[in-house]
N, C-alpha and C positions, 0 to 999 in steps of 0.2 A: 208621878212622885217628883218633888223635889227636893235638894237636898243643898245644904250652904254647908262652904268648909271655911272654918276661921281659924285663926291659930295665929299665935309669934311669929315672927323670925325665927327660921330652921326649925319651924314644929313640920314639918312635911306638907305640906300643903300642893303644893306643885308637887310631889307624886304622887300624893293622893288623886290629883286631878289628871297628869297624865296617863294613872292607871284608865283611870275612869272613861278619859277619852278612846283610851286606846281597845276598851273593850264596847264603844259604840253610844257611849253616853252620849249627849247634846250638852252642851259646855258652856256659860259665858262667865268672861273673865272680865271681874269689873272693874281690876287694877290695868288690866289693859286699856277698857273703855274710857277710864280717869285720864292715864297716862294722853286721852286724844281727845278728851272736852276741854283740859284746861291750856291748850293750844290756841284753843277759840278766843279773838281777843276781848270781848265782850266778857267771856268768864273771867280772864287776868283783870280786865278793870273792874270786875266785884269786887276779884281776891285782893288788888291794890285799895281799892277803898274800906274791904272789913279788915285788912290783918296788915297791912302798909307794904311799904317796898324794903322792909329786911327779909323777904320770902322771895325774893325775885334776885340773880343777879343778869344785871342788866336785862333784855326780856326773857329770860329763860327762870318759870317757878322751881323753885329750891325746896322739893317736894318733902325732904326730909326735917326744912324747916319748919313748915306748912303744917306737918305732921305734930309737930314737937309743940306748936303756939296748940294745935287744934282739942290734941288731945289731953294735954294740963288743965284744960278749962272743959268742965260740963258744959258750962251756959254756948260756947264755938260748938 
């Protein structure tokens, strides 16, 4: 079985998940996995080239900007 938890900001999400681990689930966290592909600089020069350098200060992606261009627009 698998199972996806989505939710807002403070809808519980992360304790729903630490429950879940803590009773032996198998887990992956894709905000963590994100948080370490756009690291890769290969992926920062895509995100420079679709969304420009107001999402970046200096090389570090400004995730929450990222988020804010990504999600306004269906077509991102």
């Amino acid at each position: 079985m698998i199972i996806g938890i989505t939710g807002g900001i403070g809808s519980g999400k992360s304790t729903v998940s630490r429950i879940l681990r803590n009773k032996g689930f198998y887990f992956v966290d894709l905000d963590s996995i994100s948080h370490d592909v756009i690291q890769n600089p290969k992926i920062k020069k895509q995100l420079l080239e679709n969304f420009g350098n107001e999402i970046f200060d200096k090389e570090e992606v400004l995730r929450k900007k990222l988020g804010e261009i990504v999600f306004k627009n269906k077509k991102n």
